[in-house]
N, C-alpha and C positions, 0 to 999 in steps of 0.2 A: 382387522381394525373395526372397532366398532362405530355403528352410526353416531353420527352427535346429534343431538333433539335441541333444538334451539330455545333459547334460552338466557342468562345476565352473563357477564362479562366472569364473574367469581365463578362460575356452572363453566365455563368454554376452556378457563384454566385448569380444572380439575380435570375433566374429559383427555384435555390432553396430557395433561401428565400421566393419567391412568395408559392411552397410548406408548408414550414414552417407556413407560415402567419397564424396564428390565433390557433396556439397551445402553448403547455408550454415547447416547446423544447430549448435550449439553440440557438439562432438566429443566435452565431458565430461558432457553429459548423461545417458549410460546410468549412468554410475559417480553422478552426483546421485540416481538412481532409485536403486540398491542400498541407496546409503547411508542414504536416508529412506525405504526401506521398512521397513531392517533395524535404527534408529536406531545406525547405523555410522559413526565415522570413518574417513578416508581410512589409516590405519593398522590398522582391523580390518577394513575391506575386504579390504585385502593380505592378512591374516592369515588370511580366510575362502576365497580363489582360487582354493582345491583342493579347496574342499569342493561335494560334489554341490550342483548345484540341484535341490531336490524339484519333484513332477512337480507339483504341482499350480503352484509359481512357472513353471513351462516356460509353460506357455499364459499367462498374464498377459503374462511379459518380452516374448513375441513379439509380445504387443497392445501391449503400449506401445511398443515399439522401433517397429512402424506407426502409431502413433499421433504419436511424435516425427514421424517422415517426412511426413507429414499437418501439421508446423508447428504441431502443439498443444505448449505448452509443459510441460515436464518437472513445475512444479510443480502444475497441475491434474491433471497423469495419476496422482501419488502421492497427488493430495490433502492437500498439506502443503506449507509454506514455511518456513525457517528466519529470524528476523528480530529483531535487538537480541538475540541469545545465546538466545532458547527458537523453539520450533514452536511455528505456528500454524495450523489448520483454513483450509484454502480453498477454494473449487470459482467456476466461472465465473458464480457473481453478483455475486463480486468481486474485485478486483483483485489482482495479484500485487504485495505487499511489496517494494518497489526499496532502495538503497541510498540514495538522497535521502532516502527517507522517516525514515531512521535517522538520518540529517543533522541532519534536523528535528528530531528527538526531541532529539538532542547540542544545537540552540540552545536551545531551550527550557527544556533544565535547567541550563544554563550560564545564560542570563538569567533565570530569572524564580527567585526565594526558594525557599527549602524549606519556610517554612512552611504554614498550612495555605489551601489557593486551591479556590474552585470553577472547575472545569474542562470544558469540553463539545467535547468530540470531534465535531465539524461532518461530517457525511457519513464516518458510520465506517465501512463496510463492512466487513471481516472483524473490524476492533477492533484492531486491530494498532494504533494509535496511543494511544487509551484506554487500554487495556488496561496497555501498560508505561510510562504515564505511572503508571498505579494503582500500578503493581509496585515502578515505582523511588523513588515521592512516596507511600509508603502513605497520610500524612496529606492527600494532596490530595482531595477530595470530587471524581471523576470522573463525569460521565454520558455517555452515546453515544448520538445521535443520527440517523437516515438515510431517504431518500426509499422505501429498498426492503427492505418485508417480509422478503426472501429472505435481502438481505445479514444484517437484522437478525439472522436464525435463524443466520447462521454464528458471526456474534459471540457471540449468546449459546453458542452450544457452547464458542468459544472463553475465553467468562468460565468456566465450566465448571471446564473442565479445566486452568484456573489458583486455582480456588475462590474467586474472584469473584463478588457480587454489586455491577453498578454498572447505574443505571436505563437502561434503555432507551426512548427517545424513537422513535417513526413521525414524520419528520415533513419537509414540504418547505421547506428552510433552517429559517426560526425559527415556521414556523405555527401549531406544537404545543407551540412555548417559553415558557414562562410566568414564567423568572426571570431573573436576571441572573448575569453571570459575571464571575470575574477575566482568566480567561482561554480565548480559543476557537484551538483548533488543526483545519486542515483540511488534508485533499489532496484541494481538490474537480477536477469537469469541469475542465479550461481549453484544452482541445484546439478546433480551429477544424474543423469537421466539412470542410471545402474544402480539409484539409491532408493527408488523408486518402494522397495519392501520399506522403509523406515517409515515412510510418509502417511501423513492422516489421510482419510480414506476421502474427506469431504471435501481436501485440498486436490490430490491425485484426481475424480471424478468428476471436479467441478471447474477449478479455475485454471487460467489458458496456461499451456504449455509453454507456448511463446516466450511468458514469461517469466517461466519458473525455470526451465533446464536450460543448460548452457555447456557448449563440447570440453575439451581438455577438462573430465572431468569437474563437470564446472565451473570453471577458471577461463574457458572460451571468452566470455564477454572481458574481463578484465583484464585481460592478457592483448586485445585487440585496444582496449580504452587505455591500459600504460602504453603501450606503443604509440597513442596518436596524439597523447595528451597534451603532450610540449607545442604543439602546434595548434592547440586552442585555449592557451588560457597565456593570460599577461603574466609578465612578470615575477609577480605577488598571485597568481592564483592556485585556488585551492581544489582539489577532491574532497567531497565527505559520501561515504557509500555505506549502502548491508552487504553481510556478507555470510556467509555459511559460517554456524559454531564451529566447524570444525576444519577452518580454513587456515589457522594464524599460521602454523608456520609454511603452509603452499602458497599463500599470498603473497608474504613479503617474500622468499623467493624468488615468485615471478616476477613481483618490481623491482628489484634489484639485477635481475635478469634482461629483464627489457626496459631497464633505464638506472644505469649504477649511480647517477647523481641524486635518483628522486628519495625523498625522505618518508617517513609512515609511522602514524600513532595508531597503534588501536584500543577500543574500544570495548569492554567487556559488560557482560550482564550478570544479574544475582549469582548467578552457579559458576561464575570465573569464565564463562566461554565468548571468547571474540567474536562479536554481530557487526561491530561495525569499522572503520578504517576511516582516518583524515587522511589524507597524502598532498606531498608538494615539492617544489625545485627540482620541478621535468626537465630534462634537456639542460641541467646545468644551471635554470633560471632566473635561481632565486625562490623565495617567496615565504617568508614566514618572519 
């Protein structure tokens, strides 16, 4: 890699593309760094082009342009993600925010009322899911729950710096759960650890396993969460979840397997593959 000579912000972009050149790394990358460092749009960017980089951003830009190279993804290096219209705090205890997961967010408030729901973010990790269900349902009673301390700490930052207080559960799936919901939203594991050759190289290298694989080829966490479902949610409550493309007909299967009364929509994207799942009337109990 060649040295960068410091320089305007239009000179730091070019450098690094000239790096990039001839790899499989995303090319808009370096311009996602500027722009979440500097909270910039793609129009004050432009606007900024000619303006020096200070010395002290020269040695950062140069770690993170190696650090893209090294296949770490752009949004762990700034430390930030943008997702449903605000930022959010990330680092690699948990996961990077996808456009599915916004997906999800769009079914969920499309189907379920505006009234007032208890709600529990299933493996929340950064909170991103809780979080702007809280934001955009203020009446919803939210709480977040997750297997890992760490991710816990990011979310609470992230309640934070939305001025949030919503409880925070430690807990593996429902162990630490003590009540019941109307509705639980998750984007838990469902990756099949054996799948391992399909997967992007910056996802496999970077982000936690924890969260990604799951046993019974995949299907471990949701095959534990239909089994216990009926026992935490009222009524009338609901699942909405992600799920592996290539899951539809192993899923409903399992639900049907481990709870013959409960029901299941799913949800497909551009290219016709199921990402995601409603389900409901666990244990006989209604709810739709």
């Amino acid at each position: 890699m060649s040295r960068f000579v410091p320089t305007n912000y239009f000179m730091a972009q070019r450098w690094a593309k000239e790096q990039l050149q001839g790899t499989d790394i995303d090319p808009s990358a370096p311009q996602f760094l500027l722009q979440q460092l500097h909270d910039w749009d793609a129009t004050h960017l432009l606007l900024h082009n000619r303006d020096e980089m200070p010395v002290d951003e020269v040695k950062w830009w140069e770690d993170a342009i190696t650090r893209l190279l090294k296949h770490e993804p752009a949004q762990y290096i700034v430390g930030q993600a943008p997702f449903y219209g605000r930022t959010f705090k990330i680092n690699k205890n948990v996961l990077i925010p996808e456009a599915e997961t916004a997906e999800l967010i769009d079914w969920v408030l499309q189907e379920m009322p505006a009234s007032p729901l208890k709600v529990l973010d299933l493996g929340t990790g950064s909170g991103v899911i809780g979080i702007t269900l809280a934001l955009e349902r203020p009446n919803w009673k939210v709480s977040l729950s997750d297997i890992s301390p760490a991710a816990l700490t990011v979310a609470q930052e992230n309640m934070a710096h939305f001025n949030l207080e919503l409880p925070l559960i430690k807990s593996d799936l429902f162990e630490n759960i003590g009540q019941r919901y109307d509705l639980i939203v998750t984007n838990p594991p469902y990756i099949d650890p054996d799948d391992t050759m399909a997967m992007d190289q910056a996802v496999l290298e970077n982000e936690p396993k924890l969260a990604l694989f799951a046993s019974e080829h995949g299907l471990g966490f949701y095959h534990r969460l239909f089994k216990q479902a009926g026992h935490y949610l009222t009524s009338s409550g609901q699942i909405f979840g992600e799920t592996g493309y290539d899951q539809e007909d192993s899923i409903q299967k399992l639900l049907h397997q481990t709870d013959e009364h409960a029901q299941i929509c799913p949800r497909y994207d551009v290219a016709g593959k199921m990402r995601m799942i409603h389900a409901w009337d666990f244990s006989n109990a209604g709810g739709r």
